[in-house]
Structures are given as structure tokens and as C-alpha cells.
VOKE-498145 format. One record per residue (C-alpha): residue in three letters; x, y, z. Coordinates in steps of 0.5 Angstrom, whole numbers, padded with zeros to 4 digits, always signed. Last residue first. Layout:
REM residues N
AlaXYZ/...
END
This chain:
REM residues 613
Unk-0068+0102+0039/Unk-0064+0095+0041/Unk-0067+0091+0035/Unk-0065+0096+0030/Unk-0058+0096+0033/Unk-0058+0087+0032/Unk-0060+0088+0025/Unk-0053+0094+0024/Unk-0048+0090+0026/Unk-0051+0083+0023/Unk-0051+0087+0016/Unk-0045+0090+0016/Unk-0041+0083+0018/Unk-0045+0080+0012/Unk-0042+0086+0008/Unk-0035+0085+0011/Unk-0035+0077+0010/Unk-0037+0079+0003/Unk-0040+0071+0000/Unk-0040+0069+0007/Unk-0035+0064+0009/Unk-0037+0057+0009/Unk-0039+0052+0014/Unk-0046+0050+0013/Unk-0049+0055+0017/Unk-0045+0060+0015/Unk-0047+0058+0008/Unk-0054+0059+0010/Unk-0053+0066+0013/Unk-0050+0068+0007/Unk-0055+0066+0004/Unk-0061+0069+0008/Unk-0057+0076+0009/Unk-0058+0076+0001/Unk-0065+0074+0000/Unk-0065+0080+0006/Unk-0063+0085+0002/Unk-0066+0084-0004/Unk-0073+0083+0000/Unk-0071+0091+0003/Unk-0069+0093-0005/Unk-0076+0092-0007/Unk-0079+0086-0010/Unk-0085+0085-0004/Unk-0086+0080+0000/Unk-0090+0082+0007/Unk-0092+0078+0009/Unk-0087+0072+0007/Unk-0082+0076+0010/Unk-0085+0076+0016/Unk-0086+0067+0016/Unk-0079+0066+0014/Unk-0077+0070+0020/Unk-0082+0066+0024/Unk-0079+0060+0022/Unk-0085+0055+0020/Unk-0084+0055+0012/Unk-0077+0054+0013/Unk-0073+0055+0007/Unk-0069+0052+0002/Unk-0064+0055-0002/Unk-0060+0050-0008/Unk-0053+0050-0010/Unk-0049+0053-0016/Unk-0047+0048-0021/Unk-0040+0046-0021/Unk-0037+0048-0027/Unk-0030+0050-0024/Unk-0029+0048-0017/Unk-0022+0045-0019/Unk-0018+0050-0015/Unk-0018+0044-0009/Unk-0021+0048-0005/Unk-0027+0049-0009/Unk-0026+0041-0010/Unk-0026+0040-0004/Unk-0033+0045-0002/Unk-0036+0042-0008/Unk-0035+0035-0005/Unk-0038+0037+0002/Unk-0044+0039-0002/Unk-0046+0034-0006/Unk-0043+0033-0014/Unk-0048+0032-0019/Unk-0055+0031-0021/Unk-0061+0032-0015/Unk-0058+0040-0015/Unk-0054+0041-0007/Unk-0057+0043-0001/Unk-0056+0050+0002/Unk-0060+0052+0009/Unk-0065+0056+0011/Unk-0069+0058+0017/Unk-0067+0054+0023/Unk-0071+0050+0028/Unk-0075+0045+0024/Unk-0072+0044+0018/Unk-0072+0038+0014/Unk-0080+0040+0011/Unk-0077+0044+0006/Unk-0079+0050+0002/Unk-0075+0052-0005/Unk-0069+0056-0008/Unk-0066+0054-0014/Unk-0060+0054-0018/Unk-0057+0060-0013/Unk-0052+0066-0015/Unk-0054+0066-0021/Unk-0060+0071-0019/Unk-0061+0073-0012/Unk-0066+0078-0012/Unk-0070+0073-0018/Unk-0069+0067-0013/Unk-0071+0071-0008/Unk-0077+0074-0010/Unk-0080+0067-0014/Unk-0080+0064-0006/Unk-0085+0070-0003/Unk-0090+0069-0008/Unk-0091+0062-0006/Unk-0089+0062+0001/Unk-0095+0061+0004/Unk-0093+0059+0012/Unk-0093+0054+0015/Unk-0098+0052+0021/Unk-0094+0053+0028/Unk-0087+0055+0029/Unk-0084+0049+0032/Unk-0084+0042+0029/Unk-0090+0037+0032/Unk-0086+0031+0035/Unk-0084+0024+0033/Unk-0085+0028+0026/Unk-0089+0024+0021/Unk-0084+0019+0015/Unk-0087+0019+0009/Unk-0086+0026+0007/Unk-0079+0026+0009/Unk-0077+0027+0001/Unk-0070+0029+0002/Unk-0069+0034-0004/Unk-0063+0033-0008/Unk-0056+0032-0005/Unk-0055+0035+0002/Unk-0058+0029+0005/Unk-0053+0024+0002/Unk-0056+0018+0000/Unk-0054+0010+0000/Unk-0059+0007-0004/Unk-0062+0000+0000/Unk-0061-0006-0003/Unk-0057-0009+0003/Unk-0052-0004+0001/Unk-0053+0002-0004/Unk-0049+0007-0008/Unk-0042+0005-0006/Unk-0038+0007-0013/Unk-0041+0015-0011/Unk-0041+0013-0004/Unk-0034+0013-0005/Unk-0032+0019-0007/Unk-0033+0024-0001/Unk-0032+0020+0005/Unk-0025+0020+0002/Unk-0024+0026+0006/Unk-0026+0024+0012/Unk-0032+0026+0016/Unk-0037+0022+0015/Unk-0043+0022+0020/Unk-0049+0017+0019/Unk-0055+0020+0019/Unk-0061+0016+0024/Unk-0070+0018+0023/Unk-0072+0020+0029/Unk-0077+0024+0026/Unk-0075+0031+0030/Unk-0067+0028+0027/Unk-0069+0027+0021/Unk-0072+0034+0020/Unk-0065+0037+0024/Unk-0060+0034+0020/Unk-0059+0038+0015/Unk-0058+0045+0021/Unk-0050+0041+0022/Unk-0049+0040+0030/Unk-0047+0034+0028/Unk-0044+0036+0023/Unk-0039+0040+0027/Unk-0037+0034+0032/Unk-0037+0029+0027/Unk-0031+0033+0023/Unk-0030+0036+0016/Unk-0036+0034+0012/Unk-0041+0029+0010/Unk-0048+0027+0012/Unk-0050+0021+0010/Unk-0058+0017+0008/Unk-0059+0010+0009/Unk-0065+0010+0004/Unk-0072+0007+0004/Unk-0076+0009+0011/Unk-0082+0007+0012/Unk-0082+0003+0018/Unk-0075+0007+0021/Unk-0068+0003+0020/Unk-0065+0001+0026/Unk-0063-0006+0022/Unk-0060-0003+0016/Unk-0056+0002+0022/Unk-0053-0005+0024/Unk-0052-0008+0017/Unk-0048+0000+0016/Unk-0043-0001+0022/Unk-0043+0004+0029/Unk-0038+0007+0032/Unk-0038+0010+0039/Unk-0045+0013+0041/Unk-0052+0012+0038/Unk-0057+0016+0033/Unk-0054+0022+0029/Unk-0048+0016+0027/Unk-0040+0015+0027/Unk-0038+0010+0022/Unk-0035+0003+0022/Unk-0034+0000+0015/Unk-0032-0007+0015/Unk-0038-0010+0012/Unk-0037-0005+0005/Unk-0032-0008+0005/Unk-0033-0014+0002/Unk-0037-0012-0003/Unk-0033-0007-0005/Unk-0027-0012-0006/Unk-0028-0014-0014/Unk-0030-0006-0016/Unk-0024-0004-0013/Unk-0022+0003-0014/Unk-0028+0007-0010/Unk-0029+0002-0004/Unk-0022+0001-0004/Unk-0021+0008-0001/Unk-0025+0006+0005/Unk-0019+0002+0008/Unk-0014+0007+0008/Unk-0020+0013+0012/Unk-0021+0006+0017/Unk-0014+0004+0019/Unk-0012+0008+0026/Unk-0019+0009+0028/Unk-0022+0002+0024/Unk-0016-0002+0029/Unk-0019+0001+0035/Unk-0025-0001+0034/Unk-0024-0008+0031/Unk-0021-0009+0039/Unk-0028-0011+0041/Unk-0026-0017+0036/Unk-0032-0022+0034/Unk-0035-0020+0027/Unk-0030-0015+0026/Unk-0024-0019+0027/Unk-0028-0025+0022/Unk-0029-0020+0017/Unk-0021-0017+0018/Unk-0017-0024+0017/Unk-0022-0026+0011/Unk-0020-0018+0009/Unk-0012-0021+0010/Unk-0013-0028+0006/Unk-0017-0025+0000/Unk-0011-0020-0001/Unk-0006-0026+0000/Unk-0009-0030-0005/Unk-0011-0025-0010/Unk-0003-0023-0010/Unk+0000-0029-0011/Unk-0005-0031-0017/Unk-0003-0025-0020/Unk+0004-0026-0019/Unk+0003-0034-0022/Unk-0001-0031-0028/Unk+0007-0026-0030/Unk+0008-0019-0030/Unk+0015-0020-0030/Unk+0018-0018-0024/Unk+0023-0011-0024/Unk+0029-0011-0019/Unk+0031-0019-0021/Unk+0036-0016-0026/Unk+0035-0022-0030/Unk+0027-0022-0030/Unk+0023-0026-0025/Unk+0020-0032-0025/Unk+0015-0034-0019/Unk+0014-0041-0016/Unk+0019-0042-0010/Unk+0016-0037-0006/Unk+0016-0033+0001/Unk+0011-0027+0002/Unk+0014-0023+0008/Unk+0010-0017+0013/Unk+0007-0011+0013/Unk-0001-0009+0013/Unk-0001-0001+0012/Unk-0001-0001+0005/Unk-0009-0005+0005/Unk-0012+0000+0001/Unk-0006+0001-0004/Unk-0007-0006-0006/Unk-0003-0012-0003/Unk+0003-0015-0007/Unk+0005-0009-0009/Unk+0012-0012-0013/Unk+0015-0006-0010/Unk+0018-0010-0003/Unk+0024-0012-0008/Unk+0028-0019-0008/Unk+0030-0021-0002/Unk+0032-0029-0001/Unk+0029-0034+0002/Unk+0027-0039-0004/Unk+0024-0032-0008/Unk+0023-0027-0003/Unk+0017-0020-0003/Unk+0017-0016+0002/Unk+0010-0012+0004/Unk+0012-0005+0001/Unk+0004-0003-0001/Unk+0005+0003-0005/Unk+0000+0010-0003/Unk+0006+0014-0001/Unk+0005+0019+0003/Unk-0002+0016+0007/Unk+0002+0012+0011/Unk+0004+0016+0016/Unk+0011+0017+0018/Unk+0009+0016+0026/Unk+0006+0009+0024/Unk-0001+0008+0026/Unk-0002+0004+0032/Unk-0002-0004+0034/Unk+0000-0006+0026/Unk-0003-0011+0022/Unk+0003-0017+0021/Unk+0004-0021+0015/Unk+0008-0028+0014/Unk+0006-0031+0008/Unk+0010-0038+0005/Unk+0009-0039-0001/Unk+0006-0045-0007/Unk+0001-0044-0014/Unk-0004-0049-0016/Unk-0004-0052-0010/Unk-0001-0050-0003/Unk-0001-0044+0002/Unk+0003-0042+0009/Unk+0000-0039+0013/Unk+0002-0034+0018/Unk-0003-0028+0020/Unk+0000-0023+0026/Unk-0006-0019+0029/Unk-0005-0012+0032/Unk+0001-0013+0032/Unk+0006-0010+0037/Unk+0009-0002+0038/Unk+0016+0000+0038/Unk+0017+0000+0030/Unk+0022-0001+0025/Unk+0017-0005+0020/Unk+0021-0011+0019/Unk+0025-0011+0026/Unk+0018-0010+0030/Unk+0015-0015+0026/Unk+0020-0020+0027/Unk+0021-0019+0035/Unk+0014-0019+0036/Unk+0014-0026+0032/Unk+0019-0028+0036/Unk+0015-0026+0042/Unk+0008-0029+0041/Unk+0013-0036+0040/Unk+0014-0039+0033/Unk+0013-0047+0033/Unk+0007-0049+0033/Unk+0006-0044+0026/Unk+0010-0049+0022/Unk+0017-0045+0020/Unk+0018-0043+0014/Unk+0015-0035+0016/Unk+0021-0035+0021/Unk+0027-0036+0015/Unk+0033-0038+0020/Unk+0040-0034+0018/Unk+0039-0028+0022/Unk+0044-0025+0018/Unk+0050-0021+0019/Unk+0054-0025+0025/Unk+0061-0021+0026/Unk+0068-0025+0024/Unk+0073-0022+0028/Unk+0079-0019+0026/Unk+0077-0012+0028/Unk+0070-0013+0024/Unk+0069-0019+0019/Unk+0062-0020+0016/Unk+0060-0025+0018/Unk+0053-0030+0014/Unk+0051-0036+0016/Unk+0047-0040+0011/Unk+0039-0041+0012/Unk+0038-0034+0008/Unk+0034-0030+0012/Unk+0037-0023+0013/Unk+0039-0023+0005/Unk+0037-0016+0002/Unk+0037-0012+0008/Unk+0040-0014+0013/Unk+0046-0016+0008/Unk+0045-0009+0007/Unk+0046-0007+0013/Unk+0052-0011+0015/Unk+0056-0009+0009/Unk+0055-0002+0011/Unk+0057-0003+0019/Unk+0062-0006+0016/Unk+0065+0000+0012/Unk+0069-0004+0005/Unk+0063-0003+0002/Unk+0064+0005+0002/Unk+0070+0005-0002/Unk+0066+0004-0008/Unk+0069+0012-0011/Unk+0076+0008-0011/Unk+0074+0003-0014/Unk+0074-0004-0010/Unk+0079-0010-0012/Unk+0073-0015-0011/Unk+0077-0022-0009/Unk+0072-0028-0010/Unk+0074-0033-0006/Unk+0071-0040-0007/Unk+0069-0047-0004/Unk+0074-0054-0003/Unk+0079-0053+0002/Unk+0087-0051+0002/Unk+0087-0047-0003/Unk+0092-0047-0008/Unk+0091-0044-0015/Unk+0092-0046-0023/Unk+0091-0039-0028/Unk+0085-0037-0031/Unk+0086-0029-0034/Unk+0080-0026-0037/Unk+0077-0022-0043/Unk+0072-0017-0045/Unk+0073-0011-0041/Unk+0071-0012-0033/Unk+0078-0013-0032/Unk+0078-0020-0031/Unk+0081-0025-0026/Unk+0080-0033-0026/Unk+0083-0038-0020/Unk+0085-0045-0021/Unk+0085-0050-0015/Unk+0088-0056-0015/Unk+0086-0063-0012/Unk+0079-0064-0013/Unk+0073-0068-0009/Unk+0069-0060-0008/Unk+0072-0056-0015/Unk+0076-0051-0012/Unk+0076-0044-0014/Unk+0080-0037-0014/Unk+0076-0032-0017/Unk+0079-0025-0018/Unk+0075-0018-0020/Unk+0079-0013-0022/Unk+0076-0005-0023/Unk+0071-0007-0017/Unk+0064-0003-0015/Unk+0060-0003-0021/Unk+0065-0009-0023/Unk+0061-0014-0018/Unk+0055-0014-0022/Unk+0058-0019-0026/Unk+0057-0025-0021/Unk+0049-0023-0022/Unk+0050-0025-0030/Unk+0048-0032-0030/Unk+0041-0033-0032/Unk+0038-0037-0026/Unk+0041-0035-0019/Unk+0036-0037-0013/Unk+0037-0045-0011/Unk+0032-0048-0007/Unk+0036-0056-0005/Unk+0032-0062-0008/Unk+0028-0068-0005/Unk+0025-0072-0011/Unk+0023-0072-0017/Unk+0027-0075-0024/Unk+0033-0074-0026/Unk+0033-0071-0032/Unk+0029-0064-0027/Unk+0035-0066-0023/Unk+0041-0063-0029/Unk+0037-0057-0030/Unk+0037-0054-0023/Unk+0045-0056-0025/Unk+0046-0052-0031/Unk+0041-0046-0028/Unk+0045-0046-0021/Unk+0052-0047-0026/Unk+0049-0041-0030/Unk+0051-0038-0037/Unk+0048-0031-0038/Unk+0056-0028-0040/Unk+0060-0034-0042/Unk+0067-0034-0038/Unk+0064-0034-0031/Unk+0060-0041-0032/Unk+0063-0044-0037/Unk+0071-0042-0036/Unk+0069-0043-0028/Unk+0067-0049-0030/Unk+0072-0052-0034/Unk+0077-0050-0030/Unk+0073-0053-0024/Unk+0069-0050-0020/Unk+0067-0050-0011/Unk+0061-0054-0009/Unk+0062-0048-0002/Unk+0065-0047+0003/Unk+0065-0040+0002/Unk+0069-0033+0001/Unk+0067-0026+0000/Unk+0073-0022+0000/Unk+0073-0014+0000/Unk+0080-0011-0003/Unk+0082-0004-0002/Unk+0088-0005+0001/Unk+0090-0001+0006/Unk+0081-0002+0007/Unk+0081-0010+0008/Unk+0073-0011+0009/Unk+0072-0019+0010/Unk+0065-0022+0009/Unk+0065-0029+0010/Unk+0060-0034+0008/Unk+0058-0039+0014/Unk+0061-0046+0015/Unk+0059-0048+0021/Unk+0061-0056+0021/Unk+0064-0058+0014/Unk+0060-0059+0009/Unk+0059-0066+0006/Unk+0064-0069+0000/Unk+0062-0069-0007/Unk+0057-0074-0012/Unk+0054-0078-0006/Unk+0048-0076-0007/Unk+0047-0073+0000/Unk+0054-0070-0001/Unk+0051-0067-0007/Unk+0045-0063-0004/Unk+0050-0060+0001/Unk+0055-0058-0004/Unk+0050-0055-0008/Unk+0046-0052-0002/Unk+0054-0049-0001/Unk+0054-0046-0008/Unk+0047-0044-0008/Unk+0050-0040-0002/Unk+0055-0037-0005/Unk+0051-0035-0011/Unk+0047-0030-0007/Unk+0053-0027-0003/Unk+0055-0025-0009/Unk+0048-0023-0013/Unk+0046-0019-0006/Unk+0054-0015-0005/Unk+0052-0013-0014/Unk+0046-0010-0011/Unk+0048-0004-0007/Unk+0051-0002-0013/Unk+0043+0000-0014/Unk+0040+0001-0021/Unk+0042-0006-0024/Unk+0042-0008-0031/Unk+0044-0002-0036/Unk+0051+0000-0032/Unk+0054-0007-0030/Unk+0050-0012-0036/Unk+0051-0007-0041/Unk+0059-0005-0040/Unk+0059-0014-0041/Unk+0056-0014-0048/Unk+0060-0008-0049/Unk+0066-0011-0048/Unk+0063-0017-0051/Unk+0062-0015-0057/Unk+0057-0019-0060/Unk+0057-0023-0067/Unk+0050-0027-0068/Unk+0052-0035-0071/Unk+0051-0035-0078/Unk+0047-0039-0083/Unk+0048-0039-0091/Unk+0041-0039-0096/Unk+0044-0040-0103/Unk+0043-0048-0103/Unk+0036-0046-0101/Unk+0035-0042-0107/
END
């Protein structure tokens, strides 16, 4: 049997290999200028780093990676100073698809042992062939630092290539990009520029772009997150953020940190002075930018969760693997470790401000309504957050927090309780709050739209029930009224309370007495189990409204229209009448529409006739 089993290498044909790798691996065209400049940079790094070493002479002074756009002729050239390639390199490296002279070489030091080496960025040899998304000739001419001659390679992009001897006069390489005829964009320099502003800013080796035969500066060249935080000025850093994010204002606060162990990055993260004009609610990704030794590669990697996606700023490191297209990261533990890690960084960042920062408030008015949407989808940052929330309150000005509310809690008194709704302004006018307020008993105002969901997740802090005073019954019993409710003893609404449930039928699941009023008649509360009532009018808009239970009627023992009603309770068409007059009245209390806007209006029309005869 063994003698029967043969082995073959796999076949491939590599015209196709190679139509795969420029049209199925990169998304963007743009890319193929960022895998170019890319190499050129790894290429001087190598001849520096072998210079040291005494393997290829030094770099000469300002070498820079050129950029030059020749419209007439329809070529771009990227050419650099660089370690250069041999002729047995450029057939190793340009005519192997998925071989790489950095991986060769990055694999050449980890032999030798430890020591100080250059960051290099390409890893799996096939970024040089995004140059045919835009060229239908690529030409490469090259000479191997410390070598005489040069030789130069040219392909078609269709599986085969040429190498024929060259002359350059110094060591590096000119790749020479012969663009089609739909690519003619990437001769604009305008265009090169912004995409090197993009994708390769920060790389230390100078980029030009050559405009009216003068080369222009493209990139900044100086990576400010890597330098020691002594050293970068309060205006670098507005400079930066305000490039990065382009926008007017400063930051809010600016953390620079720079993060070793079981995993290393540099971070440099800026919380904005103002909400963006565009705002960030659109889109729920955070865009903080992600580089690997310097380079660009997405700001897609959600290194921050969605609540924290108004933090803006670079995460630099050397650790991170990532696919061959560079576009997509593997989900990979040093990812997860990176993300965990900066995450936690920005909300120690955000506790000690909210602790000591009088400017905390301003940064909760432009972020707030963001940051709670952790407390309904992190289950391992919620306790965190929970101390960050500032809420506007029944009982003090400005802002307050959930510990303070805690400490000012009534003898007696066993829940934080909310009132949400669509501005503090309308709630705190709201007839729910009146039973509280006549025991001084403080509800917290919730007025964005998030504030309907995550008490769901929160349901307690410091051991005490987080509750809405429209959900259920507010047992107020325990607690006396600061001062006596108006209207006397309470009515006997005994007979009076079946009257109106049978009058109003399905339209309510419930109608009851409650002692949380004091100067209204009626008000609506939602069933114990289930939604609250600001959820249901949301959901009710939303059209999603269906199976919601219908809400409870409660009303007031002590007002003197409860109190003539029930005198007189009689199931006759008057009682249904007013059982009706009653909801629509609670609605409107409530901030809904009556149930018939024009038959409510009737009603109204004709009470306030009868009181005038």
C-alpha cells in the first residue's frame, strides 16, 4: 500500500491566482498607494537596520519616499532609498505571489537571537500586487544596497514577468505604475496626499508627493502617541485631535498611556470639548483608528464599545496579527486584550472626572444619553456606570447622581423611584409626582429615550430597587405627608370604582384609589408586570404597540370631583359619561391624546356651559 501512495505538489494557475489577489482581496483602490508606500518604508528601515549591522551602507541624509504623478504619460512612480533587491530577490519576492522579503528578513532575526530591531508592516507578500487595481504595467527597477548593477521586473498582471539588467545610480527601487485609463485619479496630487494623510500620516519616513516639479511634504512623519507624555505640548495634542477628528473645539480630556505586559500599544484618545455637528447617534461603531508599527489599518476594529463611540484617537501596536488584506482583523485574544484594556482605561478616566471635575457636567449634557446605553448591553461595565449617571431630579437643582439621591433618601423609604418622559421640564409638572412630593420623597427625571430600557438591566444600586412610579402601585403608606392632602377625609369609593371599570370596559385593566395624588383627580399607572408607561407610548409610536396591556386608572379619594361622583354612583349612562371624561382627562395629564380629540373637546365645551348658567 505505501509503495502505491505518490505525492505531488498542488498546481495553480497563476494567472488567476494573481486576478484573485487584485479583485477578491482589497475593497478599496485606494489601498494599493498604502501596501506601496508601505514596503518603501520597510525598505529603508531594512537598510538602516543593516547599516548598523554592518551588512549595507547608511542611509543618505533626507531620504524620503517619492511620490511622483506624470499625467502626459500616465505613470505614477513611487521610488525610495531603500535596502533595495537583488535578482534573485526581486524573482523571490515579486515573482512568488505570498512571498515577503519583511517576513524572510523578520524571520532571519528571530535566529539571531534578541536585540534591537526595526518595526516592520508587511508580512504575507501580496500588498505589492494591489498595484494592478490601478496599473495594466507595473515596472520595478532595483538595486541591492552594497551592489553595482541593478535589474528591473515588469509584469502585465497576467501570470508572467520580465527582469531584464538596469542602472540606477543609488541603492533603493522605482516602482513605475503605468495607471489605467479609469485610475487616472491617483496621478491628482491633491489625491495622493489625502490618501497618504490617511493611511500612512504617521509613518517616520518622509513622504513627497511631487506637485509642479517640486516635491511636497505628505505626511507628518512623527507618530505623537509614541512619544514619552513629557514631551508633547497641550497644543500638539489640540493640533492632533483636532486633525484626527476635524473639528474646531479642544478636548475634553486627552489620555496618553502607553501599555506593557502580556500584550503592548501605544493609545492616544481624546473625549470631545462638544458634541459633533454630525451627530454621533447615526452610527453606532466607535471609528478610534487602529495602527499596526505606525501604519493605518482600519478604524473598524470597535476598539471601544458602541457607548463609548464619541472618544476619538489612535491605538498603535506591534502585537496584533492580522489577515492578509489588512482590511478585516482576525479575531484574535490580543484583540480582545486590547479592547479590554482601553475600554477600562477610558471609564478610570471618567470616574476619577466625575469624582473631582466640576466640568463632569458639561461632558454628561453632550455624552450622557451615549454612555447609558451601556447599562442595557454591557452587563460587565454597568456597575461602572451606574456611578457616572447624572440625572435631573424633583428635589434639587442642576444634576444630581444616583449615590447622592441614596444618601437623601426618606427614613423609610426602600426604592430610588423615576419618572420618565419626554422632557424634565413636562415631567416635573407631571400629576405622578404629586404624592411624592407632598412626603418629600425626591423622583429622579428621565427624559431620553434610552431612559426607557436600561432600568430594566439596572434594577438596583447600593441594594435599592430602581422603580418607576408609573409601574405598579407606589405603596406611599409608610411614609406620612409632610402636610395634610387637600379635600379632607377620603371618600368611600367602594361602589363607585366597579361603576367605572364596567363603563369603561377593555379600555382599562384596572381602576383603583391611590393616595400619590393630592391635587389632581386621576392619573394612569402601568400593571406591576410589563412595560411603564413611557415605554408603551414609545412603543405605541414605534407601531409596535401591540399586546401591551391596557393601563390602570387611579383615582383620588380626596378631590372633590371624585368625592360628588361617588355620592352619587349610579350605573347609568351620566357615570359612563364621566368614567370616559375621566380617562381622557388622565391621558392628557399624561401627555397623550385623548382617546376622541373632538368628543373630549364636545365634553369640555359643554361642562364649562353648564357651569356658566
Amino acid at each position: 500500500m505505501s509503495e502505491a501512495v505518490e505525492r505531488h505538489e498542488f498546481g495553480a494557475e497563476v494567472g488567476r491566482l494573481l486576478d484573485l489577489v487584485v479583485h477578491a482581496l482589497y475593497s478599496d483602490r485606494e489601498i494599493f498607494l498604502r501596501e506601496l508606500v508601505a514596503n518603501a518604508a520597510d525598505a529603508v528601515d531594512r537598510r538602516r537596520f543593516e547599516a548598523l549591522t554592518g551588512g549595507a551602507p547608511g542611509v543618505p541624509e533626507g531620504a524620503a519616499v517619492r511620490i511622483v504623478p506624470d499625467k502626459e504619460a500616465r505613470t505614477l512612480t513611487i521610488s525610495d532609498p531603500g535596502i533595495g533587491m537583488s535578482k534573485a530577490e526581486l524573482t523571490e519576492n515579486l515573482g512568488t505571489i505570498a512571498r515577503s522579503g519583511t517576513r524572510a528578513f523578520t524571520q532571519s532575526l528571530a535566529e539571531t537571537g534578541p536585540g534591537d530591531r526595526p518595526s516592520l508592516i508587511g508580512q504575507f507578500g501580496v500588498g505589492f500586487y494591489a498595484a494592478f487595481m490601478v496599473a495594466e504595467r507595473v515596472e520595478v527597477t532595483s538595486r541591492r544596497a552594497g551592489a553595482e548593477e541593478g535589474w528591473t521586473w515588469a509584469s502585465e498582471g497576467r501570470g508572467d514577468y520580465t527582469l531584464a539588467p538596469a542602472t540606477r545610480a543609488e541603492a533603493g527601487t522605482d516602482i513605475v505604475l503605468h495607471m489605467k485609463p479609469d485610475a487616472e485619479e491617483f496621478l491628482e496630487p491633491l489625491r495622493l496626499r489625502t490618501i497618504i494623510r490617511k493611511w500612512a500620516d504617521h509613518i517616520t519616513v518622509p513622504i513627497t508627493v511631487t506637485q509642479d516639479g517640486k516635491d511636497e511634504p505628505a505626511n507628518e512623519g512623527t507618530a505623537l502617541w509614541r512619544k514619552p507624555k513629557a514631551e508633547v505640548s497641550e497644543e500638539s495634542y489640540t493640533e492632533f485631535y483636532r486633525h484626527l477628528g476635524h473639528v474646531f473645539d479642544k478636548p475634553w480630556a486627552t489620555l496618553h498611556w502607553r501599555a506593557e505586559g502580556t500584550v503592548d500599544f501605544s493609545a492616544l484618545l481624546f473625549i470631545p470639548g462638544m458634541k459633533p455637528f454630525q451627530v454621533v447617534e447615526g452610527e453606532r461603531e466607535s471609528r478610534v483608528r487602529l495602527h499596526v508599527r505606525r501604519m493605518f489599518i482600519t478604524d473598524q476594529a470597535e476598539l471601544l464599545p458602541p457607548w463609548l463611540r464619541f472618544v476619538q484617537g489612535v491605538v498603535d501596536t506591534e502585537d496584533l496579527p492580522l489577515n492578509v488584506s489588512r482590511e478585516m482583523l482576525q479575531a484574535t485574544p490580543v484583540l480582545a486584550r486590547i479592547r479590554r484594556a482601553v475600554t477600562n482605561r477610558v471609564l478610570s478616566e471618567l470616574k476619577g472626572r466625575a469624582k473631582n471635575d466640576a466640568g463632569y457636567v458639561g461632558f454628561w449634557e453632550n455624552f450622557g444619553p451615549i454612555l447609558k446605553e451601556g447599562l442595557w448591553e454591557d452587563a460587565e461595565h454597568r456597575k461602572d456606570l451606574a456611578g457616572l449617571l447624572r440625572f435631573r431630579s424633583s428635589a434639587v437643582e442642576g444634576w444630581t447622581s444616583l449615590a447622592d439621591y441614596v444618601a437623601r433618601m426618606k427614613e423609610g423609604q426602600e426604592a430610588i423611584y423615576v419618572l420618565a418622559g419626554d422632557s424634565p421640564e413636562a415631567l416635573a409638572r407631571s400629576p405622578q409626582l404629586e404624592g411624592f412630593r407632598a412626603r418629600g420623597v425626591e423622583v429622579l427625571l428621565l427624559s431620553d429615550q434610552i431612559d426607557a430600557f436600561w432600568p430594566e438591566r439596572l434594577d438596583r444600586f447600593e441594594e435599592k430597587p430602581i422603580r418607576s412610579i408609573t409601574q405598579g402601585s407606589a405603596d406611599l403608606s409608610k411614609l406620612a405627608p409632610v402636610e395634610e392632602a387637600a379635600g379632607g377625609e377620603p371618600a368611600d369609593v367602594s361602589r363607585l370604582i366597579p361603576l367605572l371599570k364596567d363603563a369603561l370596559g377593555e379600555e382599562v385593566s384596572e381602576v383603583r384609589a391611590t393616595d400619590r395624588l393630592v391635587e389632581s383627580a386621576v392619573v394612569l399607572a402601568a400593571p406591576e408586570h410589563g412595560p411603564d408607561l413611557h415605554m408603551q407610548r414609545l412603543l405605541q409610536r414605534a407601531g409596535r404597540g401591540f399586546g401591551a396591556e391596557q393601563p390602570v386608572l387611579e383615582i383620588n379619594p380626596r378631590h372633590p370631583l371624585i368625592r360628588n361622583l361617588a355620592a352619587r354612583a349610579e350605573g347609568d349612562a351620566e357615570m359612563k359619561e364621566a368614567a370616559g371624561l375621566l380617562l381622557d382627562l388622565a391621558r392628557v395629564q399624561d401627555g397623550a391624546s385623548p382617546r376622541d380629540p373632538a368628543a373630549f373637546a364636545r365634553r369640555i365645551t359643554e361642562a364649562l356651559a353648564a357651569s356658566m348658567r
